[in-house]
Wavefront OBJ file of the C-alpha trace (Angstrom):
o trace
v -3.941 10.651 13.901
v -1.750 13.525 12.656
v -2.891 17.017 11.634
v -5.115 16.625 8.418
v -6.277 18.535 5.836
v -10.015 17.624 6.972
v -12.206 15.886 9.463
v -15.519 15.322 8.505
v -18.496 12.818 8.421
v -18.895 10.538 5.848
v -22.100 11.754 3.721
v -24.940 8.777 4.167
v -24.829 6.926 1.139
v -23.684 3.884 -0.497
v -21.728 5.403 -3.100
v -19.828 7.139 -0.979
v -18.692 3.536 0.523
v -18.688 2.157 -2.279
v -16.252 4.920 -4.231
v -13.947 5.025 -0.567
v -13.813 1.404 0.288
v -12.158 -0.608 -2.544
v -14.998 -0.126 -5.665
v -14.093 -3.644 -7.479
v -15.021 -1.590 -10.643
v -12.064 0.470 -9.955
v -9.772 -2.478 -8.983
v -10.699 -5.374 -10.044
v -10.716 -6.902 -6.760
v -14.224 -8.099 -5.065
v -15.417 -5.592 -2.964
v -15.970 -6.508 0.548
v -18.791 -4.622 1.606
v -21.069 -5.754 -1.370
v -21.481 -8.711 1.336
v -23.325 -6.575 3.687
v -27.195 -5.761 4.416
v -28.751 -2.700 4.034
v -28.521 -2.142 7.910
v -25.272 -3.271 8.440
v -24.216 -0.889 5.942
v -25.884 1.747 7.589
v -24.321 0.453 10.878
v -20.889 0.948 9.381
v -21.768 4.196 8.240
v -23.112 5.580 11.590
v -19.348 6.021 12.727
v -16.922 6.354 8.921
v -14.608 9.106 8.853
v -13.019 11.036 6.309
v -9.648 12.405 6.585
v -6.990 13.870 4.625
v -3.267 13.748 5.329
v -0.668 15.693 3.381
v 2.612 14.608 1.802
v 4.658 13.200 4.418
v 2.239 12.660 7.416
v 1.799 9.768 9.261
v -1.102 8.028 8.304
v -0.444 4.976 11.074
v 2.289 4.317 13.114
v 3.523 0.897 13.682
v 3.162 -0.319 17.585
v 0.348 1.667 18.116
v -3.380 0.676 18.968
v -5.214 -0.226 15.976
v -8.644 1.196 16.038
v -9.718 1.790 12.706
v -9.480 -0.262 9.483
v -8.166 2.116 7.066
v -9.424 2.583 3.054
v -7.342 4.937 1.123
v -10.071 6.828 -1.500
v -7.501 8.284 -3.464
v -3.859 9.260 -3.089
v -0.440 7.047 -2.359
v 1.303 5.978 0.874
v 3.707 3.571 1.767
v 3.954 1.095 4.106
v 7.024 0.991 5.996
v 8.162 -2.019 8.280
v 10.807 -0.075 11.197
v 13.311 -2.048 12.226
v 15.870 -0.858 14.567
v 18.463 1.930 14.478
v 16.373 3.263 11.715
v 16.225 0.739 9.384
v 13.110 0.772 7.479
v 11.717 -1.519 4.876
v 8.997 -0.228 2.316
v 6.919 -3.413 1.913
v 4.228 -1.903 0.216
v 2.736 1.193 -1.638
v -1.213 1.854 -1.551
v -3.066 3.626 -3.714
v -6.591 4.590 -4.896
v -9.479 2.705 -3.768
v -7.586 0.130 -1.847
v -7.698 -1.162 1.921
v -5.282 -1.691 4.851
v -6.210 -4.145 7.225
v -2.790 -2.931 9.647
v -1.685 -6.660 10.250
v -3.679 -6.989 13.347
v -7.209 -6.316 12.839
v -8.109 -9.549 14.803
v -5.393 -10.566 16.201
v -3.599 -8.101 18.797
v -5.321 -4.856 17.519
v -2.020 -3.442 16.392
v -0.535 -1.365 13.767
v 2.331 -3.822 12.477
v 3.803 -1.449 10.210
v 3.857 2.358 9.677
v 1.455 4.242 6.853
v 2.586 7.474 5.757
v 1.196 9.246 3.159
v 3.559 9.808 -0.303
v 1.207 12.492 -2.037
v -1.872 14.019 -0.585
v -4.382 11.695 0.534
v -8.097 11.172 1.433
v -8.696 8.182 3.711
v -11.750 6.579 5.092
v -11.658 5.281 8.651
v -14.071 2.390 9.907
v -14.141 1.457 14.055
v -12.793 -2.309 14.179
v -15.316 -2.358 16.736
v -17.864 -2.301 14.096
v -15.738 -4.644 11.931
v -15.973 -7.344 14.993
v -19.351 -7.578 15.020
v -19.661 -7.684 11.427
v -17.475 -10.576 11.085
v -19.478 -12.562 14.246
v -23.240 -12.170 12.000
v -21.837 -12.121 8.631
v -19.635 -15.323 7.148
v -19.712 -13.827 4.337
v -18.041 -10.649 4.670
v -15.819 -12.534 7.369
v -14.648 -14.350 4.146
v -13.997 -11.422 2.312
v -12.356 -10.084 4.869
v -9.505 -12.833 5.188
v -9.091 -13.327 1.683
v -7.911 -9.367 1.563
v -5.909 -9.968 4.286
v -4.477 -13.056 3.607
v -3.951 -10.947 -0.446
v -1.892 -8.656 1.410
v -0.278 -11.042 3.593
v 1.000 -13.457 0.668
v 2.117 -10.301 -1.125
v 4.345 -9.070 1.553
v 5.745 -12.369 1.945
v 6.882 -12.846 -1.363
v 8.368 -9.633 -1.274
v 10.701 -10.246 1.839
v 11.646 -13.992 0.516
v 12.737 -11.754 -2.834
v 14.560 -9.432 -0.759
v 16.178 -12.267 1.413
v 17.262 -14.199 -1.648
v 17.835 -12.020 -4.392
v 21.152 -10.093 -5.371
v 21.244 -6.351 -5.752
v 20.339 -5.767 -9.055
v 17.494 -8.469 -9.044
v 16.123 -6.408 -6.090
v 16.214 -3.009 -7.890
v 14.867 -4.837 -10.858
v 12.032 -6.055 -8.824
v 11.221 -2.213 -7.736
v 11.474 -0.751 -11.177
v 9.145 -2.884 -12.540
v 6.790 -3.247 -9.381
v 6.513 0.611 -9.849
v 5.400 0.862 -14.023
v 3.543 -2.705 -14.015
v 1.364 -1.838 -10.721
v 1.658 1.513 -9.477
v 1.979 4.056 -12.286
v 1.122 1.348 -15.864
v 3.396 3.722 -17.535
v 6.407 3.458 -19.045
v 8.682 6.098 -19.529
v 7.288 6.707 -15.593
v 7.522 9.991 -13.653
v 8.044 8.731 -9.590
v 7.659 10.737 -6.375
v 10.020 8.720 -3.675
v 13.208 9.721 -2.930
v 16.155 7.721 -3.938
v 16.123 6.369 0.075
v 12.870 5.206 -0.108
v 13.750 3.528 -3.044
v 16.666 1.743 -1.590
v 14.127 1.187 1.487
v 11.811 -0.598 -1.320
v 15.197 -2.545 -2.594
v 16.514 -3.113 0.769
v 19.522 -1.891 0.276
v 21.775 1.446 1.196
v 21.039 4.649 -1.030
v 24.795 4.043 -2.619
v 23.907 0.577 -3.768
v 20.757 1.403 -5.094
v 22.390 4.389 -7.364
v 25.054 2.466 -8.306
v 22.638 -0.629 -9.703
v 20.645 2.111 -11.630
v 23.792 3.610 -12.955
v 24.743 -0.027 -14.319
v 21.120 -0.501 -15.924
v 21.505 2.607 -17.167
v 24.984 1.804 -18.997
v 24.227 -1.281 -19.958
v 20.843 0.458 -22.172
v 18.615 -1.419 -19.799
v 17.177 2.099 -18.934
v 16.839 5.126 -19.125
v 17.233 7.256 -16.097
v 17.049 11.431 -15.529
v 15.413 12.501 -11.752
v 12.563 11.277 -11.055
v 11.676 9.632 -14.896
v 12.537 6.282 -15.283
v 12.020 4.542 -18.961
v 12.830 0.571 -19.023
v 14.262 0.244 -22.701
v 15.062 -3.498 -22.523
v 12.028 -4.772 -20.398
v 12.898 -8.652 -21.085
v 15.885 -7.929 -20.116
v 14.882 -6.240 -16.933
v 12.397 -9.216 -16.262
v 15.410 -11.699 -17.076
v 17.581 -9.807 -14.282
v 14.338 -10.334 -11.477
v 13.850 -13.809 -12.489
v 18.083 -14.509 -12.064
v 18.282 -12.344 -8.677
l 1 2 3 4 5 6 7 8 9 10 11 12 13 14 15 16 17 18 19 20 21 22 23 24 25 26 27 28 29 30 31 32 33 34 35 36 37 38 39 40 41 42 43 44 45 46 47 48 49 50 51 52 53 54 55 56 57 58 59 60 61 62 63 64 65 66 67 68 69 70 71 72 73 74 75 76 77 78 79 80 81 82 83 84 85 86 87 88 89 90 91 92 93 94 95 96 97 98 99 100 101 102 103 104 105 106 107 108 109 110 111 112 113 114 115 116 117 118 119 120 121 122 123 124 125 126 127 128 129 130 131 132 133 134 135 136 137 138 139 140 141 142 143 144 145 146 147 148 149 150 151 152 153 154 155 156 157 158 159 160 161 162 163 164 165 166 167 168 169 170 171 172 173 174 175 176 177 178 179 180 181 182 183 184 185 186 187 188 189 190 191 192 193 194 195 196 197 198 199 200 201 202 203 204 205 206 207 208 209 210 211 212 213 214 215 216 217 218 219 220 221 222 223 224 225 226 227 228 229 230 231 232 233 234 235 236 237 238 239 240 241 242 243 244
């Protein structure tokens, strides 16, 4: 783990699991460890940390050993597949009260992709080892458990058959509206990535991605100035995704 802005125990409670570890009030989603006892619970709790990371720190790095299952309580990251010679795909962003599984929590105990943290944020972490033995007693958190990762999973997927079939400006389409329809529900929308981590999200160079923004932005699709984007013409927009 890299430097962080604290270490500490988890305080013993439920809420505090709850709150950390994907609160279905928050997200709509079923959260998974609803589906465990009162002493499993307390199992899981014996060993939680909480960390912090600052803007820019590496939250998980792909190809390393994956001991932990990770549950962002509050902040964004981004999840970066690295391909070679430097060429890295943003497949995902997390935020608030949200889970990463890593891609290989029972598989090859891996980190498949790289985490790194966008603003400030305050993660729990969880030993796998504890997650193992939950999901050997428990079929129903095991279920839980693989529908979240099988959630993320299909997500990614559909993102990377949009990259590989898309044109340019349905891929930038996709990222604008992926960005005010699920990560800030605001439009006009102030963002923190760079334009490269844009084009990373896009899969494209920084020059291409620019230069599709530029046309949106002529053509009174958008409106574009630093880091505020406001989609004028959202059919339009939508029309462009479903075309590629």
């Amino acid at each position: 783990m890299s430097a962080s802005l604290s270490l500490n125990n988890c305080e013993k409670c439920t809420v505090c699991t709850v709150d950390c570890c994907l609160n279905h009030k928050n997200c709509g989603t079923t959260h998974i460890f609803n589906k465990l006892s009162k002493s499993e619970l307390e199992s899981v709790m014996e060993t939680k940390r909480r960390i912090g990371f600052r803007a820019g720190e590496t939250i998980a790095k792909q190809n390393t050993p994956m001991t932990h299952l990770i549950c962002i309580r509050r902040g964004l990251a981004k999840v970066v597949s690295e391909g070679p010679k430097g060429k890295n795909l943003i497949v995902d962003l997390i935020k608030d009260n949200n889970i990463f599984t890593g891609g290989g929590t029972v598989i090859d105990d891996s980190h498949h992709f790289t985490v790194t943290a966008l603003t400030d944020v305050e993660c729990c972490f969880i030993e796998t080892s504890k997650i193992f033995t939950l999901l050997s007693v428990n079929s129903s958190f095991a279920i839980e458990l693989l529908k979240l990762y099988n959630g993320q999973h299909i997500k990614m997927h559909k993102i990377l058959i949009n990259l590989i079939h898309k044109y340019m400006p349905g891929r930038v389409a996709d990222t604008l509206l992926y960005l005010k329809n699920e990560i800030y529900l605001a439009n006009p929308y102030q963002f923190i990535l760079t334009k490269q981590e844009l084009a990373d999200m896009s899969g494209m160079t920084k020059e291409s991605f620019i230069r599709n923004l530029k046309d949106f932005e002529d053509s009174g699709i958008i409106k574009h100035s630093r880091n505020t984007v406001h989609i004028i013409k959202e059919e339009d927009l939508i029309e462009i995704s479903k075309n590629g």
